[in-house]
C-alpha positions in Angstrom: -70.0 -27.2 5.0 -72.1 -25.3 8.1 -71.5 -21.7 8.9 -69.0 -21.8 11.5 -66.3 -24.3 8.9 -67.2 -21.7 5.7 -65.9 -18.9 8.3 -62.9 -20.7 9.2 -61.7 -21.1 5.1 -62.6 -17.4 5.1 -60.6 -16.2 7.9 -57.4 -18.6 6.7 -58.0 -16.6 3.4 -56.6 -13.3 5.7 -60.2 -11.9 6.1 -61.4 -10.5 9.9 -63.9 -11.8 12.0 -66.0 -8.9 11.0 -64.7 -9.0 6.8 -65.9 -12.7 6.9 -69.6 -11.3 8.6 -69.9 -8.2 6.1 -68.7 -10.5 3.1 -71.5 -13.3 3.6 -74.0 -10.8 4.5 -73.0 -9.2 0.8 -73.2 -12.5 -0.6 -76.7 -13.6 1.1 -77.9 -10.7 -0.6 -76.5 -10.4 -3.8 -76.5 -7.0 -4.3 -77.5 -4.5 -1.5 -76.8 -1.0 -0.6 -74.1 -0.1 2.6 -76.7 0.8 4.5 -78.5 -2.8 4.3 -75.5 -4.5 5.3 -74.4 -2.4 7.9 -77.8 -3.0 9.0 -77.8 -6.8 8.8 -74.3 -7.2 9.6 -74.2 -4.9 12.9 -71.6 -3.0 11.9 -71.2 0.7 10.5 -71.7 2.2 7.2 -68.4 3.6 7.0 -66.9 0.1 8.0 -69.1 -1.3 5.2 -67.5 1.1 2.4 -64.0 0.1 4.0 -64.2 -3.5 4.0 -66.1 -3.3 0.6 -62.9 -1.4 -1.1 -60.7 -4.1 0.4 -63.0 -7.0 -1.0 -63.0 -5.5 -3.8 -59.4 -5.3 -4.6 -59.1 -9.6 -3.6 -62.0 -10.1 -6.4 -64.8 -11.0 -3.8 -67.1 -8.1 -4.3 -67.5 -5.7 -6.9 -68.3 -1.5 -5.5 -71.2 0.0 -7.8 -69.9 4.0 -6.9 -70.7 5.4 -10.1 -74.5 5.3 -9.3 -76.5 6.7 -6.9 -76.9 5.3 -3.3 -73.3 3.6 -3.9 -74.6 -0.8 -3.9 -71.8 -3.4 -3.6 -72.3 -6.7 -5.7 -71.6 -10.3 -4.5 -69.1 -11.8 -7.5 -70.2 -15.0 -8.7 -68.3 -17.4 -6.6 -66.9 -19.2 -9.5 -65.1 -16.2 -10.7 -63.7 -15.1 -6.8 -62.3 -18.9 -6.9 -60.8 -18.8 -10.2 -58.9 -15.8 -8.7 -57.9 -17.0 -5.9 -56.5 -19.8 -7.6 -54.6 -18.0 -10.2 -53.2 -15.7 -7.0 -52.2 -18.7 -5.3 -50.4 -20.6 -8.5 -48.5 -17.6 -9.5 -46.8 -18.1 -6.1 -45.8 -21.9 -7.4 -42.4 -21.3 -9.0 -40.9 -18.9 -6.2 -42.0 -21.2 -3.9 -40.7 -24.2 -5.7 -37.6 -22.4 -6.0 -37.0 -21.6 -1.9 -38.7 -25.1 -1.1 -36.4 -27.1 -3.4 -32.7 -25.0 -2.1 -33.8 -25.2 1.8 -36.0 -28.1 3.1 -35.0 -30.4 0.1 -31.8 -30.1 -0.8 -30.2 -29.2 3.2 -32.9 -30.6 5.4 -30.1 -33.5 7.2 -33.2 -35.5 8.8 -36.6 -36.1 7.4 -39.0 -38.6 8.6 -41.3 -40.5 6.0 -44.5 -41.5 6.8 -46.2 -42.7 3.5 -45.2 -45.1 0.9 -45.7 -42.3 -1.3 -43.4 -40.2 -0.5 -41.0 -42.6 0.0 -41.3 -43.6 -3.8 -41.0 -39.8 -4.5 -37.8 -39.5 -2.6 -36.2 -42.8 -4.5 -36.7 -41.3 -7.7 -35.2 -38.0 -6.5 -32.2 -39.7 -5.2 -31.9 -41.2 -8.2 -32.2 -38.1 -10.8 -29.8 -36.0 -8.0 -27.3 -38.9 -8.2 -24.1 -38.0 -10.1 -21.3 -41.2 -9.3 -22.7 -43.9 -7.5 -26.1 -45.3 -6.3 -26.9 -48.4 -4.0 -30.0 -50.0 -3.8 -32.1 -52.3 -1.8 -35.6 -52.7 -2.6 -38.2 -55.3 -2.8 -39.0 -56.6 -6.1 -42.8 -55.7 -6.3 -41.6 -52.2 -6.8 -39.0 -52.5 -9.6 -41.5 -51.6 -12.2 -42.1 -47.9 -10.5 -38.6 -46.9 -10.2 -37.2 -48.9 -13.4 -37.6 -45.7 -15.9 -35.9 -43.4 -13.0 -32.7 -46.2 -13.0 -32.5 -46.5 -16.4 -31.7 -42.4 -16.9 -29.7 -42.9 -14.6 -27.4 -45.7 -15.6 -27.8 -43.8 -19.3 -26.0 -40.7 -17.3 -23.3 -42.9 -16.8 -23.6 -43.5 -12.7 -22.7 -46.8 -11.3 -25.8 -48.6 -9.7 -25.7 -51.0 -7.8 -28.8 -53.0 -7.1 -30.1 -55.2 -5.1 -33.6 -56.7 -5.5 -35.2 -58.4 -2.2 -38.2 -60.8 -2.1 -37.8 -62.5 -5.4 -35.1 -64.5 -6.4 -36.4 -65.7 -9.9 -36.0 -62.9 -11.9 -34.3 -63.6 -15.6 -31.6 -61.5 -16.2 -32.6 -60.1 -18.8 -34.8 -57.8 -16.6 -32.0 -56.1 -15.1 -30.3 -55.1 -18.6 -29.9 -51.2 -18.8 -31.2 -50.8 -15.1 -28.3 -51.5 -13.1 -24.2 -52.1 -13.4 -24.1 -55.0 -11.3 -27.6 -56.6 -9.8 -27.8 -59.4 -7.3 -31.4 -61.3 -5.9 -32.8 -62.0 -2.9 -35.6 -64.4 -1.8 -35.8 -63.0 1.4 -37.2 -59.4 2.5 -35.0 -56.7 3.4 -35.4 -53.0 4.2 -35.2 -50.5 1.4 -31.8 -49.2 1.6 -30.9 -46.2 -1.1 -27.8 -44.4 -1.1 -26.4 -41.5 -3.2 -23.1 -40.1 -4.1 -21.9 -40.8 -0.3 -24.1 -38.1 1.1 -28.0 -38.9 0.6 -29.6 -41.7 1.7 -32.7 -43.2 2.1 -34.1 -46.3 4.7 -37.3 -47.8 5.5 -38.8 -50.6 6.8 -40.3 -53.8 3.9 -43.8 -53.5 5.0 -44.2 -50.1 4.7 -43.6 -50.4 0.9 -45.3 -53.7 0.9 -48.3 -53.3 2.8 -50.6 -50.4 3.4 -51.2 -48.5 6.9 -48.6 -50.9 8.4 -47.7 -47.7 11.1 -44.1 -47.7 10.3 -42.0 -45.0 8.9 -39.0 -43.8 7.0 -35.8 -41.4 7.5 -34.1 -39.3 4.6 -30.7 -38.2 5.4 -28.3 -35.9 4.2 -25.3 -35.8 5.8 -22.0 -36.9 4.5 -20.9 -37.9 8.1 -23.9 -40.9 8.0 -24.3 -42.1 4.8 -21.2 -44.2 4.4 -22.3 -46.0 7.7 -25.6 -47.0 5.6 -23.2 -48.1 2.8 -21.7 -50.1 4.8 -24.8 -52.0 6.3 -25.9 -52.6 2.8 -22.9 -54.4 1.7 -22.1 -55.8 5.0 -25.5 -57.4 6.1 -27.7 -57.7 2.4 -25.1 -57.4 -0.5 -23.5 -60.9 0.9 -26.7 -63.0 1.4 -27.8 -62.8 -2.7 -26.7 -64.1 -5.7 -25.1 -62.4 -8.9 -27.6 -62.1 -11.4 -26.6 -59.5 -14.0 -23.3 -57.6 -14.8 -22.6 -54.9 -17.1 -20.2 -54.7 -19.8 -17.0 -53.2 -19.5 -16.9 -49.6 -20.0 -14.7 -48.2 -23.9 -11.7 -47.3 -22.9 -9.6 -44.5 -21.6 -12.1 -43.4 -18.9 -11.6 -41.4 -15.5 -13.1 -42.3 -12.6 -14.3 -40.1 -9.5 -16.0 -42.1 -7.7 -13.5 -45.0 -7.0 -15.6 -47.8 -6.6 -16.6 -47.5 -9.6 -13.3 -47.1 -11.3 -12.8 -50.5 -9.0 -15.6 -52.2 -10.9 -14.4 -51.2 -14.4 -10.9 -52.6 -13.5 -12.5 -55.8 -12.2 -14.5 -56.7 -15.6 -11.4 -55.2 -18.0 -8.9 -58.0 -15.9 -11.4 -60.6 -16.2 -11.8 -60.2 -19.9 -8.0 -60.4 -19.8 -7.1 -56.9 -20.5 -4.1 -55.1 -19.7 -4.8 -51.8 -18.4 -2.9 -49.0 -17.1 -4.0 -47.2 -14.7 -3.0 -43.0 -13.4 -4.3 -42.1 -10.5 -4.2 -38.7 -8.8 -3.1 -40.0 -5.3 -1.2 -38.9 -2.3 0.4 -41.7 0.1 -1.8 -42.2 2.9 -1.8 -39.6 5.9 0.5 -37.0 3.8 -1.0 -33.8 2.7 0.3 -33.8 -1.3 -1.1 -35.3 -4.4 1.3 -36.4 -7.3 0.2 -38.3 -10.5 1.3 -42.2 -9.7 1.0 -44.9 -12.8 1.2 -48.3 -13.6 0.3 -51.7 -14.6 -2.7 -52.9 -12.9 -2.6 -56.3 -11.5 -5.2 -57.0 -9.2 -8.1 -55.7 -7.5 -9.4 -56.2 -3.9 -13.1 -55.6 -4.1 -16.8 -57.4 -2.3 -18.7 -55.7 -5.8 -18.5 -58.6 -8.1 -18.0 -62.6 -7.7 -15.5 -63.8 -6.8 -14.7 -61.2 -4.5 -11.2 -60.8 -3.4 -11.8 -58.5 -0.1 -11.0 -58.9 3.6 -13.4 -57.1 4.6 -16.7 -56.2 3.5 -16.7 -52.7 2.1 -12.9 -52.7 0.9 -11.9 -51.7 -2.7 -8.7 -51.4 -4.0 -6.4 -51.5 -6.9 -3.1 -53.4 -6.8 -0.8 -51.8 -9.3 2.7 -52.5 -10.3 4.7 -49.0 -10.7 8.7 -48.9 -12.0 10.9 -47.5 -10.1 14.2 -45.3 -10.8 16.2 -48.3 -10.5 14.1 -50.2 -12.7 12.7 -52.6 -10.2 9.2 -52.9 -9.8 7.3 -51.9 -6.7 4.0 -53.3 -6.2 1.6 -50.8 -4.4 -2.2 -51.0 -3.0 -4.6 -47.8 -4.0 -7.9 -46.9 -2.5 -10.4 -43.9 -2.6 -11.3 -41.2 -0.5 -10.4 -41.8 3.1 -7.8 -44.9 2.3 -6.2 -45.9 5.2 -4.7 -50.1 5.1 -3.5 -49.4 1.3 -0.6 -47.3 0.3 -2.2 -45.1 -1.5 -5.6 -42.8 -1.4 -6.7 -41.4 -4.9 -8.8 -38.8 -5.9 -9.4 -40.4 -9.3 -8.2 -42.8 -11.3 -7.9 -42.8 -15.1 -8.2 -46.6 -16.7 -6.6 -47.2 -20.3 -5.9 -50.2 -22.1 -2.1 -50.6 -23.3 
């Protein structure tokens, strides 16, 4: 490192111009009186004892002034950087702290420009996700992330995975990583999604092949994310094959995130169970939430094959409800921002009668 580049680190350490000048002068020398590096430094003696007492207080120097002339003392520079480093992580967890509330957790667009980070953020989606994730990514990079899915299908969120570039895995390997998995010989972009309001895209080469110049976004904004949902079961979910379901969940169990409570349904009528199902719901464009119940008999759904949907990202549940005059009315329910059924729900709550 030449002079001018050891000055620079100094300065961005919050010395002066003239601090950095008086501080290597002490440190050429060692240990020297004021007056020998005024001299050498072209600056006064009194700016020599004043700097010195500032030095001194960082940990660069130490000020002999019990002794007679007054010397200052170069600290060994092993010592001034182990202090500098303990200042410096003393500042971790408050900085942690701020970093993780503002730029991680509210920052709506960030752009990714290593595979690194983009690995970083995929496990991060993952740990934050509380209901439901979605997943695209390409096979050669199941092994980094599986230990990051597993916790989270252990927490109890649906994942729904899709594994691109590989279509011969057993599926066995997709036992405890996922609630439904499909495979994909072809490439496709990785594709992550969170609870409705994180998500995550990049291009395949960048995870597949180094300095290939592309980059990633990270979003977080409720208003977007549902539109990358979408692409991922419109364009990718389609095009693989069904390679590994879960089991059906035990039994009662409320559901949040209605695709999920969709799923559950699907599996519990295929194993030709009867299942009742309360919803909190409201009928579509009204304003007021009532308990509805009844007998569940059908589902329209793109999750699990065969799917019974019309179009790509619908999910509903067809239940049959009594009415006061004891006929049965048979009514369509669907999550958050239902509009074609007759219902939207909040939650549903599945039991087996």
């Amino acid at each position: 490192m030449d002079d001018s580049t050891l000055s620079d680190r100094l300065r961005q350490l919050g010395l002066s111009e003239k601090e950095v000048d008086t501080y290597l002068t002490i440190l050429e020398h060692g240990e020297a009186k004021a007056s020998t590096v005024a001299d050498d430094a072209g600056v006064s003696k009194r700016y020599v004892y004043s700097v010195s007492e500032k030095l001194d207080e960082r940990g660069f120097v130490d000020v002999i002034d019990h002794a007679v002339p007054t010397t200052i003392r170069a600290n060994p520079p092993d010592e001034v950087i182990a202090a500098l480093t303990t200042d410096l992580e003393s500042l971790e967890p408050e900085l942690k702290n701020r970093y993780g509330n503002v730029s991680e957790q509210e920052r709506e667009f960030e752009v990714i420009k290593t595979r690194t980070t983009i690995m970083k953020r995929i496990t991060q989606l993952l740990e934050r996700a509380e209901e439901e994730v979605t997943l695209s990514v390409p096979a050669a990079l199941l092994e980094e992330i599986e230990d990051a899915l597993e916790a989270t299908v252990d927490r109890g969120v649906m994942v729904i995975l899709l594994v691109t570039g590989d279509d011969s895995l057993p599926e066995s390997r997709f036992s405890g990583l996922a609630s439904i998995a499909r495979s994909w010989g072809e490439n496709a972009p990785l594709i992550v999604t969170a609870d409705q309001h994180l998500g995550l895209f990049a291009p395949n080469e960048m995870l597949v092949r180094s300095n290939s110049g592309k980059q990633g976004i990270a979003i977080s904004q409720a208003q977007l994310v549902p539109i990358i949902v979408g692409s991922f079961f419109g364009n990718y979910w389609p095009m693989a094959e069904q390679v590994y379901v879960t089991e059906p969940d035990v039994l009662p169990r409320t559901y949040t995130d209605f695709r999920h409570g969709v799923l559950q349904s699907t599996l519990h009528l295929e194993a030709g169970h009867d299942i009742l199902v309360r919803a909190e719901a409201r009928p579509v464009r009204t304003d007021e939430y009532a308990t509805i119940e009844g007998q569940l008999v059908g589902v329209r759904q793109s999750l699990l094959e065969p799917t019974r949907d019309t179009f790509a990202v619908e999910n509903a549940l067809i239940l049959e409800l009594e009415s006061e005059d004891d006929e049965d009315t048979i009514v369509t329910v669907g999550g958050k921002g239902a509009f074609v059924e007759d219902y939207e729900a909040n939650s549903v709550t599945l039991e087996r009668v």
